[in-house]
C-alpha positions in Angstrom: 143.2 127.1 130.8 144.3 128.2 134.1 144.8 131.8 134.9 148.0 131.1 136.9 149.7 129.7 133.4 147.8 132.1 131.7 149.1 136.0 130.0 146.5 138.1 130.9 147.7 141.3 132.4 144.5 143.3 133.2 144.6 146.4 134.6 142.1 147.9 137.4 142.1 151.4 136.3 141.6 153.3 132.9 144.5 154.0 131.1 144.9 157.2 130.1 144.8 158.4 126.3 142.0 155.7 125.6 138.6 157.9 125.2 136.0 155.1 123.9 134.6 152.2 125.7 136.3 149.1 124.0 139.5 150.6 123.9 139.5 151.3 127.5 138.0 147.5 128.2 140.9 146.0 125.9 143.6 147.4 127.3 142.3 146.6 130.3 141.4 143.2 129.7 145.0 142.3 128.7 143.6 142.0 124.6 146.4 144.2 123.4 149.0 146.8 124.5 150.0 149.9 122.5 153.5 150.0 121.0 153.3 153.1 118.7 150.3 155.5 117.6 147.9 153.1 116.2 149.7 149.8 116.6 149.0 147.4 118.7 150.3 143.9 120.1 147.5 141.6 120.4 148.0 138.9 123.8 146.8 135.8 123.6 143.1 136.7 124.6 143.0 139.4 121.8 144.6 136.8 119.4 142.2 134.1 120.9 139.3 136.4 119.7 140.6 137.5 116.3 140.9 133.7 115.8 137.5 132.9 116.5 136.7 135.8 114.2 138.4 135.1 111.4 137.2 131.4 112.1 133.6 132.5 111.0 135.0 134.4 107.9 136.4 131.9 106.6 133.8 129.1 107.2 131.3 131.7 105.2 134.4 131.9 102.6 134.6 128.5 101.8 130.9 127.9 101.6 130.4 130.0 98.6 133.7 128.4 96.7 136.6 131.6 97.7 139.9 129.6 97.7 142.4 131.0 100.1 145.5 132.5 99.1 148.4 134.1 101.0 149.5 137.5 99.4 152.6 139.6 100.1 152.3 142.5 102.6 155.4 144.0 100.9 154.7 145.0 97.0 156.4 146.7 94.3 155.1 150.4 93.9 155.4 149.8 90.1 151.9 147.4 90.7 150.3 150.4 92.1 151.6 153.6 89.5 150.4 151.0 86.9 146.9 151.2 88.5 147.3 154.6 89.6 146.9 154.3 92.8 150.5 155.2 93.9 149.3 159.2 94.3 151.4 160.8 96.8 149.3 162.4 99.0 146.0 162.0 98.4 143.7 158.6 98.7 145.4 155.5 99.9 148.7 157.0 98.4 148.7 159.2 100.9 148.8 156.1 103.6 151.3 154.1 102.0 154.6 153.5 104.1 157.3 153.0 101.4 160.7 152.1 101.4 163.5 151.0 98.7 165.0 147.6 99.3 168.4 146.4 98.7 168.6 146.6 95.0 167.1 150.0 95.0 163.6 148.8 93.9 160.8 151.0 95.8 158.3 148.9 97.7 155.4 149.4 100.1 153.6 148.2 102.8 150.4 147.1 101.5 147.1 148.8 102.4 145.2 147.0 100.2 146.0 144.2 97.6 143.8 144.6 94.5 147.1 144.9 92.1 148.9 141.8 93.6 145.8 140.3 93.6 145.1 140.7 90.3 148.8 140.0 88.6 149.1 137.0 90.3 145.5 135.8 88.9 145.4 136.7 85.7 149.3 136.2 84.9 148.5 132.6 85.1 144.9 132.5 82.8 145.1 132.6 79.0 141.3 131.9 78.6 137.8 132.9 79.8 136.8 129.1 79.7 138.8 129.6 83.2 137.0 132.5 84.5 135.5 133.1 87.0 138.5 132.6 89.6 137.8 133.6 93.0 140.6 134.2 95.9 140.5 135.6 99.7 142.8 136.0 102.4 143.2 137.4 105.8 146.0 139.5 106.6 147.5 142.2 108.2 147.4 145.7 106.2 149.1 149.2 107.1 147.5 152.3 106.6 149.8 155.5 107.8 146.0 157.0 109.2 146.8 160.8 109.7 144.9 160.7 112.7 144.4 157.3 114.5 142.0 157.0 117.4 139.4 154.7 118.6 141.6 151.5 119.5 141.2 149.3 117.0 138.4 151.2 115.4 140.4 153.3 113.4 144.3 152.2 113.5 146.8 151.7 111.1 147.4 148.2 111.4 144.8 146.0 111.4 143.1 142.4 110.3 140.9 142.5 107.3 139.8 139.7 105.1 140.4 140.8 101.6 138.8 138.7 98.4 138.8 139.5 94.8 136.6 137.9 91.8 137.5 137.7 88.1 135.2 137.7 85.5 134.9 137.4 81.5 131.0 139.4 81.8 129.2 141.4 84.0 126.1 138.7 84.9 128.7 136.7 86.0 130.4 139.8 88.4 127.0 140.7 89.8 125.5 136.9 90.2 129.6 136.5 92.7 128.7 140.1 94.0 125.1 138.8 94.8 127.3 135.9 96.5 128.9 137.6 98.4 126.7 140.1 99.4 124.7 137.6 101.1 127.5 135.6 102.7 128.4 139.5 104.6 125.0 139.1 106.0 125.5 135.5 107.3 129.1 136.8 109.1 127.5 139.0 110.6 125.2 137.2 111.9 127.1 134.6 112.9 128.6 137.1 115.0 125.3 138.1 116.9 125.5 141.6 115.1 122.4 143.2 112.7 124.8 144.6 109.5 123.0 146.8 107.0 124.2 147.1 103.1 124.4 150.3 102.3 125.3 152.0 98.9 128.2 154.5 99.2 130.9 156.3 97.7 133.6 153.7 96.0 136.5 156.3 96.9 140.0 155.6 95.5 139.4 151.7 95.3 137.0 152.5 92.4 134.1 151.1 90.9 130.6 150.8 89.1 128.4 149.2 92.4 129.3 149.0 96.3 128.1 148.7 99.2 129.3 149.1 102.5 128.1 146.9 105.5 127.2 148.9 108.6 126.4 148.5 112.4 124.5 150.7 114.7 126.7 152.0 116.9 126.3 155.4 119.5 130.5 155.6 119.2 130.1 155.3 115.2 132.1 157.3 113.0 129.9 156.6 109.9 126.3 158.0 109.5 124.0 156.2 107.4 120.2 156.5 105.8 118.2 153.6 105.5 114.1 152.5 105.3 113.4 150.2 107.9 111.9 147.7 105.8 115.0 146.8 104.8 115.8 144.8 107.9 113.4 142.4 107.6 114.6 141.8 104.1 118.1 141.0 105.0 117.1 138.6 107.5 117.0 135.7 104.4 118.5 135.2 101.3 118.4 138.4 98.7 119.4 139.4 95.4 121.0 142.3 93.9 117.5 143.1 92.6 115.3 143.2 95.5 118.3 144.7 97.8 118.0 147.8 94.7 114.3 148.6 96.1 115.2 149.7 99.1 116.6 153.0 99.5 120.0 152.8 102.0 122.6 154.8 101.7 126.2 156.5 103.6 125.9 160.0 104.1 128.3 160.5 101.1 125.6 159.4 98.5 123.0 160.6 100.0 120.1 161.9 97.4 118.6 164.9 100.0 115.6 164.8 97.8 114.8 161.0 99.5 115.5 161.7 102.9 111.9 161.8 104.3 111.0 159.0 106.0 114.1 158.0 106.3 116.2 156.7 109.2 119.0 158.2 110.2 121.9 156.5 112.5 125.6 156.7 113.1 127.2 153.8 112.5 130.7 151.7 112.4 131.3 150.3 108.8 132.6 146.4 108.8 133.0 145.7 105.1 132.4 146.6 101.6 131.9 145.0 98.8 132.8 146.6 94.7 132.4 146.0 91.3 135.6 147.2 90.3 135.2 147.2 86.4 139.0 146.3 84.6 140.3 149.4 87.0 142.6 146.8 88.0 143.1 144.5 84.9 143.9 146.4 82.0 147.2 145.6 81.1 145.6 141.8 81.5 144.6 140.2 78.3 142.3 137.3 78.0 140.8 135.7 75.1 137.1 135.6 74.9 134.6 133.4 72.8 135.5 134.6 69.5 139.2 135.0 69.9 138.9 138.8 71.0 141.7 140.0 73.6 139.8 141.6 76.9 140.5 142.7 80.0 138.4 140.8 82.9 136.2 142.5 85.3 137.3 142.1 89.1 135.3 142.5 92.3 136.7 143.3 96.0 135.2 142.2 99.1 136.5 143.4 102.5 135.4 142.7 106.4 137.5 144.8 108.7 138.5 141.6 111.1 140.2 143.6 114.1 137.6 146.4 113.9 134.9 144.4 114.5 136.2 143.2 117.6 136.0 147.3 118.7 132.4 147.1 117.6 131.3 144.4 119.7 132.6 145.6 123.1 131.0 149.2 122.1 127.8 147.2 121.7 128.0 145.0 124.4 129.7 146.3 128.1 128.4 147.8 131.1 130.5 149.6 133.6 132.1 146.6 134.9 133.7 145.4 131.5 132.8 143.5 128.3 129.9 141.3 128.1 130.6 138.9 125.2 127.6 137.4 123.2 128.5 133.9 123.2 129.1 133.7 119.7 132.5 135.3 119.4 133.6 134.8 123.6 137.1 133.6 124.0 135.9 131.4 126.7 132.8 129.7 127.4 132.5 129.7 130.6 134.5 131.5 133.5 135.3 129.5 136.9 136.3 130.6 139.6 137.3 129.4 143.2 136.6 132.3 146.0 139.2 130.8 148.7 142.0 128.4 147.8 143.1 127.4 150.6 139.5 126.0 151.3 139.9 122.8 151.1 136.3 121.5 149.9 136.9 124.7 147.7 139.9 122.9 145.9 138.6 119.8 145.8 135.7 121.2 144.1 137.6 123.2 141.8 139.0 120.5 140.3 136.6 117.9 140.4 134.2 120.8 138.3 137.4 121.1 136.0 138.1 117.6 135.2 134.3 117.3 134.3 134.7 120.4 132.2 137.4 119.4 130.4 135.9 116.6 129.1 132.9 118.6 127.2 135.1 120.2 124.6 134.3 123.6 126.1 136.7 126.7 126.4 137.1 127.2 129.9 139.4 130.0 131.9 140.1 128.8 135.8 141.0 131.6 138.0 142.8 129.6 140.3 144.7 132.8 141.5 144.9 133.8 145.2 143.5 137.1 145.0 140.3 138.2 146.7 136.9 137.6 146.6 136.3 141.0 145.4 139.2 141.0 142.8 137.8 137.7 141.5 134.4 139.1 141.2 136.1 142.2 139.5 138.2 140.4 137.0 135.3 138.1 136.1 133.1 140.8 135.2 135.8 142.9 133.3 136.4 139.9 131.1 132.8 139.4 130.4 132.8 135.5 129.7 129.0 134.4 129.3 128.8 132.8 132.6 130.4 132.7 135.3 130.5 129.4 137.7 131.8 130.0 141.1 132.8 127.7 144.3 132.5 129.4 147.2 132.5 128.2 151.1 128.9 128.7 151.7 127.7 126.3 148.9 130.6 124.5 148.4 129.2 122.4 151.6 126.4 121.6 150.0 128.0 120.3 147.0 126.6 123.2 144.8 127.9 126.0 142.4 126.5 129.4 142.1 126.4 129.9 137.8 125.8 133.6 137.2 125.0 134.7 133.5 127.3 137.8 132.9 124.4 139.6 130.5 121.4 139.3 132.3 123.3 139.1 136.4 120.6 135.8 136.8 121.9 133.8 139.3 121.6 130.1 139.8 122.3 127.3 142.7 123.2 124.7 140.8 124.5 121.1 142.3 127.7 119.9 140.9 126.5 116.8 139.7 123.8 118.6 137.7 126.6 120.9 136.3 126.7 119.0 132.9 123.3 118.5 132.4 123.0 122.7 132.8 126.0 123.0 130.5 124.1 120.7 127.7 121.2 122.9 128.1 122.8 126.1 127.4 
């Protein structure tokens, strides 16, 4: 992609109103652009990164057998008094956006979707022979926060990926919980970030188990408990079991009677996970083995999609931008030409693209006629792993100078060895 065809409006100086690194670095970066108090438009290199996101998500989704569903944003409020969740004021109820529509019906904007979820499931099962069913989806949600801050890290619309499990017993909720539980750790790795289970406080989306999935963070809002043991323990597949031995908790739950020995750290929460119980099912009947009407048990499952992109530049920047881990970049690789009207510059520039183009990589070209030090600038704001750039010194030598954007390591690399350096990385 070249820059010049590109939307990318960075900026060179912090806005004001954003307080916290990765809100400053995305607005600057041209990710996204405030329209109201905790709303944001997302450009196409914030949308380019949300995709790759949600990308992993959903890979990790369809290995364990979730089958994607679509669900309406707008609901009926009846869903949610029948659940009693629709409490003006307090909990979620006090973050719904309502409205009536046209025939006087009173709807909201979802901020979660266990109801929906639920009545379109279990309107269309009569037996438990067809349990469990298993659903996800990733959407948009609204949350009227009283107090939005943080970017992304705490707004009131944002990109989640919602699932929800149905069950005729409770083995079979906890061996899906176990499931997924386990598939939260493989996102997150996937993602380059160290996530740690946590049991915490269920809050108004009920439940009989949770846990909440955390990441050290200095800019966290969340503080959490945990043995260090448990690390190493995550690091492979684990059950519900041997996760119960360890003791890691949110400060909500916290039993002050364990605390020694203890580590204690602040913390950004990316998901949670619930055994919901039939908070969410009882006006659904389902015959069981003998005949017997029950209500099903459900299970909830949520990664905070947008959020995490927040995390990540909190975790990873230095005071010239974002460093991305190469995992979740937008781009591979960053090129850029130092002087265009050079004309072994240009002819280099794209000669190295049209061998680029050919590997399948993500590339961004600044082919823009800016500076030296602007390029060098808007490079390191953007924080692409590396960084190839021509220049008129090596350029007459036929050779690149490649520059890893974490560790500043520079190499002098010839073009025609380009390739066989990209293979290698």
């Amino acid at each position: 992609m070249l820059l010049s065809k590109y939307f990318l409006p960075t900026l060179k100086h912090d806005p004001s109103g954003a307080h916290i690194a990765s809100h400053k670095l995305m607005l600057r970066a041209g990710m996204i652009r405030q329209i109201s108090t905790g709303i944001y438009s997302w450009l196409p290199l914030g949308v380019k990164i949300l995709s790759k996101i949600t990308n992993i998500v959903k890979k990790r989704m369809e290995e364990i057998g979730a089958l994607e569903v679509m669900l309406p944003l707008v609901q009926p409020a009846q869903l949610w008094r029948d659940s009693g969740r629709f409490c003006e004021g307090k909990g979620l109820g006090g973050e719904m956006l309502c409205a009536k529509d046209s025939s006087g019906q009173e709807m909201l904007i979802a901020p979660s979707a266990e109801e929906v979820a639920s009545y379109v499931t279990l309107q269309n099962i009569q037996s438990y022979k067809e349990l469990p069913k298993v659903i996800y989806q990733v959407s948009w949600k609204f949350r009227d926060e009283i107090r939005p801050r943080h970017g992304v890290m705490r707004c009131r619309e944002f990109l989640m990926k919602d699932a929800y499990s149905f069950h005729h017993n409770l083995d079979c909720a906890q061996n899906w919980y176990e499931r997924f539980l386990n598939a939260y750790l493989r996102i997150y790795r996937d993602m380059g970030l160290q996530a740690i289970p946590v049991l915490a406080d269920s809050g108004d989306m009920g439940g009989e188990l949770n846990h909440e999935f955390h990441v050290l963070s200095s800019q966290g809002e969340s503080t959490i408990y945990y043995n260090e043991s448990i690390i190493s323990a995550i690091e492979k597949e684990i059950s519900l079991q041997d996760l119960g031995k360890f003791y890691a908790v949110s400060s909500d739950v916290l039993d002050e009677n364990k605390k020694e020995g203890l580590i204690k750290c602040t913390s950004v929460e990316v998901g949670h996970i619930f055994i919901q119980g039939d908070k969410y099912t009882q006006n659904h009947k389902i015959q069981n083995e003998q005949g017997v009407l029950f209500s099903p048990i459900t299970c909830a499952y949520g990664v905070g999609i947008s959020r995490i992109i927040g995390l990540i530049i909190e975790n990873n920047h230095d005071t010239n931008g974002i460093i991305w881990p190469k995992e979740v970049a937008p781009f591979d690789l960053y090129v850029t030409s130092l002087r265009n009207s050079d004309e072994k510059c240009k002819e280099m520039f794209y000669r190295l693209k049209a061998m680029l183009d050919e590997t399948g990589l993500q590339v961004l070209y600044d082919d823009l006629d800016d500076s030296a030090g602007s390029k060098f600038s808007r490079a390191d704001l953007l924080g692409m792993p590396v960084q190839i750039i021509i220049s008129p010194r090596n350029s007459t030598s036929n050779s690149l100078e490649v520059k890893d954007r974490k560790t500043g390591e520079v190499n002098i690399i010839s073009i025609d060895r380009i390739l066989d350096w990209v293979k290698a990385c």
